[in-house]
Structure formats: C-alpha cells, structure tokens
NUROLO-769995 format. One record per atom (N, C-alpha, C): atom name; residue number from 1; x, y, z. Coordinates in steps of 0.05 Angstrom, whole numbers. Each point is the difference from the previous one (the first is absolute). Layout:
% NUROLO-769995
NODE atome num     c1     c2     c3
NODE    CA NUM      X      Y      Z
...
END
This chain:
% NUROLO-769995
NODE atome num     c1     c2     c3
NODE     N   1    590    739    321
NODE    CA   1     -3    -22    -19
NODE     C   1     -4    -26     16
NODE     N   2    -22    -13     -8
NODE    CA   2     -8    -29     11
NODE     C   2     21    -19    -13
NODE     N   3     18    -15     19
NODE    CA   3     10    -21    -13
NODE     C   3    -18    -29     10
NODE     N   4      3    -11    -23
NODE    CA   4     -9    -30     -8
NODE     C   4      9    -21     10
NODE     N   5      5    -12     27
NODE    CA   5     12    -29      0
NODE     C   5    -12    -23    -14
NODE     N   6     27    -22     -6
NODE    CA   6    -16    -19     -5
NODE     C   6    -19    -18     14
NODE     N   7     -1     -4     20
NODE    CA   7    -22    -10     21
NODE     C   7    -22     19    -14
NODE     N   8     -9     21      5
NODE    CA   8    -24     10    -12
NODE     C   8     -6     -1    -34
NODE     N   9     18      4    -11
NODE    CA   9     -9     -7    -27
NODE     C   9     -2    -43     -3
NODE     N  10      6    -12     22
NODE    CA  10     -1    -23     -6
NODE     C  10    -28     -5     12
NODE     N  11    -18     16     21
NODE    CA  11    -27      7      6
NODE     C  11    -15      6    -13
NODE     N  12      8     24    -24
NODE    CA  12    -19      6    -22
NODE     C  12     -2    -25    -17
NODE     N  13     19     -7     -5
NODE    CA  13     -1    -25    -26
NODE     C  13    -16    -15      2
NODE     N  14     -9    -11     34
NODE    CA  14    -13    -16     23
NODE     C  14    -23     -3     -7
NODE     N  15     -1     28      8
NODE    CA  15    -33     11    -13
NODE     C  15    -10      6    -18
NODE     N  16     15      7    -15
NODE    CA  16     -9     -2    -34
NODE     C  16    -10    -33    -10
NODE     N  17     21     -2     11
NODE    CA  17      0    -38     -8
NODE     C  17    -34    -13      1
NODE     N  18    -10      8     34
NODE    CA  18    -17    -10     10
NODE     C  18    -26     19    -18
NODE     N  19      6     11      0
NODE    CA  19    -21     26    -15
NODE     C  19    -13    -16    -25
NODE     N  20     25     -4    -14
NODE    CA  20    -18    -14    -22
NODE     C  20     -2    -22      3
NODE     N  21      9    -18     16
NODE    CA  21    -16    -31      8
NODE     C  21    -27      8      8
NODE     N  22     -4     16     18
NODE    CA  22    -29      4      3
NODE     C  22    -22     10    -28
NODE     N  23     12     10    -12
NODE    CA  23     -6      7    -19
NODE     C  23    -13    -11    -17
NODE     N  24     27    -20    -16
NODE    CA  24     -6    -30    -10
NODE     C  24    -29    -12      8
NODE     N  25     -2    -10     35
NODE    CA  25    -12    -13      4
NODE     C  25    -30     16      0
NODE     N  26     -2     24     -1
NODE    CA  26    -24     14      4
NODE     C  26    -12      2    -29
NODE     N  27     28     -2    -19
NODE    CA  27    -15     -7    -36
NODE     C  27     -4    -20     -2
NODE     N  28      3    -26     10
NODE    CA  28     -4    -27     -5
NODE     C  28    -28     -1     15
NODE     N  29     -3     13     34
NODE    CA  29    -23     -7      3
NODE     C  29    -27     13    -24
NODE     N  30      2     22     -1
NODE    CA  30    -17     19    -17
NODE     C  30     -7    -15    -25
NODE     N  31     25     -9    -11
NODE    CA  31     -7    -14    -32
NODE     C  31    -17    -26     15
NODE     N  32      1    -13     24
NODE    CA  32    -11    -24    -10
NODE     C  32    -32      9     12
NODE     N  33     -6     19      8
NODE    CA  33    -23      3     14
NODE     C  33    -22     12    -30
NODE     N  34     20     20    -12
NODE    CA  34    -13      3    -26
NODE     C  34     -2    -18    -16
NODE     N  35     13    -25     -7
NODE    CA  35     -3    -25    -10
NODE     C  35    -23    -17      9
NODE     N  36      2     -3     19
NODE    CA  36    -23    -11     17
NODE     C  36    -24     12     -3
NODE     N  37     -6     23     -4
NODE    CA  37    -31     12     -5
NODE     C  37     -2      1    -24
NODE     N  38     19     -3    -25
NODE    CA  38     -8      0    -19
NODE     C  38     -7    -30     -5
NODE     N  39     14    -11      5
NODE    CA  39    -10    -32     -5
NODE     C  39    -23     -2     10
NODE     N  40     -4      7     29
NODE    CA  40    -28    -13      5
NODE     C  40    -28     13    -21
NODE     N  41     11     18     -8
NODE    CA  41    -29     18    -16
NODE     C  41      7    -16    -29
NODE     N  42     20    -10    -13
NODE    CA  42      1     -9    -22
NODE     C  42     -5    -35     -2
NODE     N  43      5     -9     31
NODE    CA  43     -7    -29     -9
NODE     C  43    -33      0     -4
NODE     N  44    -10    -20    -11
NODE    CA  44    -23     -7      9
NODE     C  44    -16    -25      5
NODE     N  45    -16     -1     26
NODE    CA  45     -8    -18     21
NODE     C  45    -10    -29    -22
NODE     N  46    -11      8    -15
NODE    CA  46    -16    -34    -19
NODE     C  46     11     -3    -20
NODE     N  47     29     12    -12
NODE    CA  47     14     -4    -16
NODE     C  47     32     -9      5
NODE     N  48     11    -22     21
NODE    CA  48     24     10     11
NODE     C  48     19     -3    -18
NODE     N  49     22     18      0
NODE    CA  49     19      4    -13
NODE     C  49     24    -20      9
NODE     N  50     16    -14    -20
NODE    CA  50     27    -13      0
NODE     C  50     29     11      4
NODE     N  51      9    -16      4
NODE    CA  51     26     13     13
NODE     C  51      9     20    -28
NODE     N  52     -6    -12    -26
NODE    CA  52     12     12    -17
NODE     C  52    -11     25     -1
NODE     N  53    -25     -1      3
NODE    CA  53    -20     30      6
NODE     C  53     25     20     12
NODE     N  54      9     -1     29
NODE    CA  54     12      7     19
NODE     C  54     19      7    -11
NODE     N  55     16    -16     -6
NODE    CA  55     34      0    -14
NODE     C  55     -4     18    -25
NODE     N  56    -22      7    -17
NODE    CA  56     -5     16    -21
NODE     C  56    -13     29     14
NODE     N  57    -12      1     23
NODE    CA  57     -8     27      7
NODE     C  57     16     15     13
NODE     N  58     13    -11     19
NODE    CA  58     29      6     18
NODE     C  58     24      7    -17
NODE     N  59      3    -17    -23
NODE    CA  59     21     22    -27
NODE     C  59     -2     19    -11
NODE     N  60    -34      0    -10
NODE    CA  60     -6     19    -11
NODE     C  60      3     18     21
NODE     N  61    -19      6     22
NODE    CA  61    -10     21     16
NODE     C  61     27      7     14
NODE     N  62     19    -18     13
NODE    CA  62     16     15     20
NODE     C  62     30    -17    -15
NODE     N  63      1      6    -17
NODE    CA  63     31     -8    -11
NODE     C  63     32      5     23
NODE     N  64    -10     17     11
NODE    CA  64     18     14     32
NODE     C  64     -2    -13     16
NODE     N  65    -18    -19      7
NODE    CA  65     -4    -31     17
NODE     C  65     23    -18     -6
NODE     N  66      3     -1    -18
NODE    CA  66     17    -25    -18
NODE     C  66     19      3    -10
NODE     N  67     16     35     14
NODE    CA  67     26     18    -18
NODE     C  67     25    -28      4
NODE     N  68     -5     -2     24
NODE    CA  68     25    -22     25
NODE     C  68     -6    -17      1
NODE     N  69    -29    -14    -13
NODE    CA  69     -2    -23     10
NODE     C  69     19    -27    -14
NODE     N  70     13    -23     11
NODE    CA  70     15    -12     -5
NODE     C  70    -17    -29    -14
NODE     N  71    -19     -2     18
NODE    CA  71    -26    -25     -4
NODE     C  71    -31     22      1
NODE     N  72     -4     14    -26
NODE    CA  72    -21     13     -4
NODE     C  72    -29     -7     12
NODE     N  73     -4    -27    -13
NODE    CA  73    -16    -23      6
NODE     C  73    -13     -2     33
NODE     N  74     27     -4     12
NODE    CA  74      6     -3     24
NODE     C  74    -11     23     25
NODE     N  75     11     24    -11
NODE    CA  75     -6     22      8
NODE     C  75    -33      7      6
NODE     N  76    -10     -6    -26
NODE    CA  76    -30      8    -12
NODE     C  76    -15    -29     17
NODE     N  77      0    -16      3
NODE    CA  77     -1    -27     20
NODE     C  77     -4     18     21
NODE     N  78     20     10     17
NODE    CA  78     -4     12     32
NODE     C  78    -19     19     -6
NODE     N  79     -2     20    -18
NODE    CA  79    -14     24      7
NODE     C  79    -28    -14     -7
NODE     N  80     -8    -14    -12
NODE    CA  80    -25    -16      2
NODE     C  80     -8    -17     27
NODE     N  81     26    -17     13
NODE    CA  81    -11     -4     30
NODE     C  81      4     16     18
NODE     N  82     13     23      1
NODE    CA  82     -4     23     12
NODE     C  82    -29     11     -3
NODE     N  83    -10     16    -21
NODE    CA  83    -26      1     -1
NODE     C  83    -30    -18      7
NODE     N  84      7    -27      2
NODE    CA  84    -18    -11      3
NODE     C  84     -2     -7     39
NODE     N  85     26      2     10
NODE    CA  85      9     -1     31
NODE     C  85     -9     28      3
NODE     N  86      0     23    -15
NODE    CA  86    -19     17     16
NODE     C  86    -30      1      4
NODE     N  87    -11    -20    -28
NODE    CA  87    -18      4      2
NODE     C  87    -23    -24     12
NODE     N  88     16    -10      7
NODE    CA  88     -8    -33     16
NODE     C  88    -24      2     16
NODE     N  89      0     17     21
NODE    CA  89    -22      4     13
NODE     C  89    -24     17     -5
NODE     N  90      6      8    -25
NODE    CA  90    -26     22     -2
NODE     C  90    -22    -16    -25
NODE     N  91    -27     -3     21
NODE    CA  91    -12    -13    -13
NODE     C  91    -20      8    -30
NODE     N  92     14     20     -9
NODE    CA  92    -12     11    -26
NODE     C  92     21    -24    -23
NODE     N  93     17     -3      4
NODE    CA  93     25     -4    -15
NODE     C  93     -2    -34     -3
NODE     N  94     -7    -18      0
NODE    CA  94      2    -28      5
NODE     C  94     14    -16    -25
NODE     N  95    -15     18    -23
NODE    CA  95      3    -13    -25
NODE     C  95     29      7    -17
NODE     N  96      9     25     10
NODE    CA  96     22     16     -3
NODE     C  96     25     -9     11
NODE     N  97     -8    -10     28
NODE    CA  97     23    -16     11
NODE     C  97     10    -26    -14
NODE     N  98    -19    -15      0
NODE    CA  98      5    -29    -13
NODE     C  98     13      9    -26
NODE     N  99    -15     20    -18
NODE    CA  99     10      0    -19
NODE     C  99     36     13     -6
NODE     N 100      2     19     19
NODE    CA 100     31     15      6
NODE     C 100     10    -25     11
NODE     N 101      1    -27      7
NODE    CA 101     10    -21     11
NODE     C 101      4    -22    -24
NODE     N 102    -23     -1    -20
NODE    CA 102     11    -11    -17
NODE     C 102     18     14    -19
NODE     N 103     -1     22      4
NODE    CA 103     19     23    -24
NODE     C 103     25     -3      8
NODE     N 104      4     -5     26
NODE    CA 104     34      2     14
NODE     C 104      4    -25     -6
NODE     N 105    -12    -23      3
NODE    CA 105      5    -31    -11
NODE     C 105     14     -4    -30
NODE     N 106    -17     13    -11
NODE    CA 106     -4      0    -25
NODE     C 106     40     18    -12
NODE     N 107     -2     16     11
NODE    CA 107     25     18    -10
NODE     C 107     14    -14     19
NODE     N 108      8     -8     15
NODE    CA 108     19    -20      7
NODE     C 108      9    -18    -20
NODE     N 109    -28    -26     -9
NODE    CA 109     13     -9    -13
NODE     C 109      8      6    -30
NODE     N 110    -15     24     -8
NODE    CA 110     20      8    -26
NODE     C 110     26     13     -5
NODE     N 111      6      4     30
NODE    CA 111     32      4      3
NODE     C 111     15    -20      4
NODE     N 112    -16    -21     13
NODE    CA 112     13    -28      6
NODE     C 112      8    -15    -31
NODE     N 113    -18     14    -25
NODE    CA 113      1    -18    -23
NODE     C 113     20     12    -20
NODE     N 114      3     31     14
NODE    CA 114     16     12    -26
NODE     C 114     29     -2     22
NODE     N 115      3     -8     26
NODE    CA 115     26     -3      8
NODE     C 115      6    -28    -20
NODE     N 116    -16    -17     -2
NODE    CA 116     10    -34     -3
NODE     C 116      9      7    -28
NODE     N 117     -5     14    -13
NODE    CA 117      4     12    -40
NODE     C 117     28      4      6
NODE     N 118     12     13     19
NODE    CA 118     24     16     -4
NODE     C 118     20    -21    -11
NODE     N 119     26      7     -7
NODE    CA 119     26    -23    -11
NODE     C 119     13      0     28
END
C-alpha cells in the first residue's frame, strides 16, 4: 500500500492549481482570438461602427466576455485597442484601426457617463 504524505498531496494541489490557471488563460486566449476574427469579418471598412455598435455585438455574441466584468464598457474598450494594436501595422487594415480607436474612445466615455448617473 502507497502511503500519501502531506508534502506530496500539497504538490498535487500545486499542480492542479497551476493546471487550471493555464487553462483559464488558454480559454481567455482562444475566446479573444475567436472574437477578433469574427469582428474583423463583421465590421465593415465604409461603414464604421460606434462604440454602441461594439458594446451591442460583444453582449450579444460573447455574453462570457462580460460574465466578471466589473466595468463592462471598460473591458470591451481594451479588447478594441487590443485588436487594433494588433492590427497597426498591416497595411490592408487602416480604416479598421482608426475606426477600433474611435470604438474604444467612444465606450470609455459611455462608461465614464453611466459611472457619473450612479447615487
């Protein structure tokens, strides 16, 4: 019979622990990379979309984005300058960028307007 110390079961815990932090982070990366290709195929280039656009497609489409989020707004802000910092240098994208720059502007300040509402 294998006995168990606690030093080794405090190793498994260790690694379980870390197991699903990687985990976590491997579903966070995945969701945002699938976010990111769907947006780019759904914005479009001579029509640009508003932050409200953003803040209404990101609820609808990925409600699991926004399970934790504390400043929704806020959140949906980065993943728009995140997307547009990837897409900075690639010269197909010009109009996409500016426009994912005014979208993160834009949802800033409508979190900035529904913080100022609060009591």
């Amino acid at each position: 019979m294998v006995e168990i110390t606690p030093g080794f079961r405090a190793r498994q815990e260790l690694s379980l622990a870390k197991s699903r932090a990687t985990a976590k982070v491997l579903e966070a990366a995945m969701l945002f990379d699938d976010m990111e290709s769907k947006l780019l195929r759904a914005i479009d280039r001579r029509d640009p979309w508003t932050g409200a656009d953003l803040i209404g497609w990101v609820t609808e489409q990925y409600p699991s984005f926004l399970a934790e989020a504390d400043k929704p707004e806020i959140k949906i802000a980065d993943f728009a300058d995140q997307v547009a910092d990837n897409l900075q240098n690639d010269p197909a994208f010009p109009l996409i960028v500016t426009n994912l720059r005014q979208m993160s502007t834009e949802c800033r300040s409508i979190w900035e307007s529904r913080a100022g509402e609060a009591p």
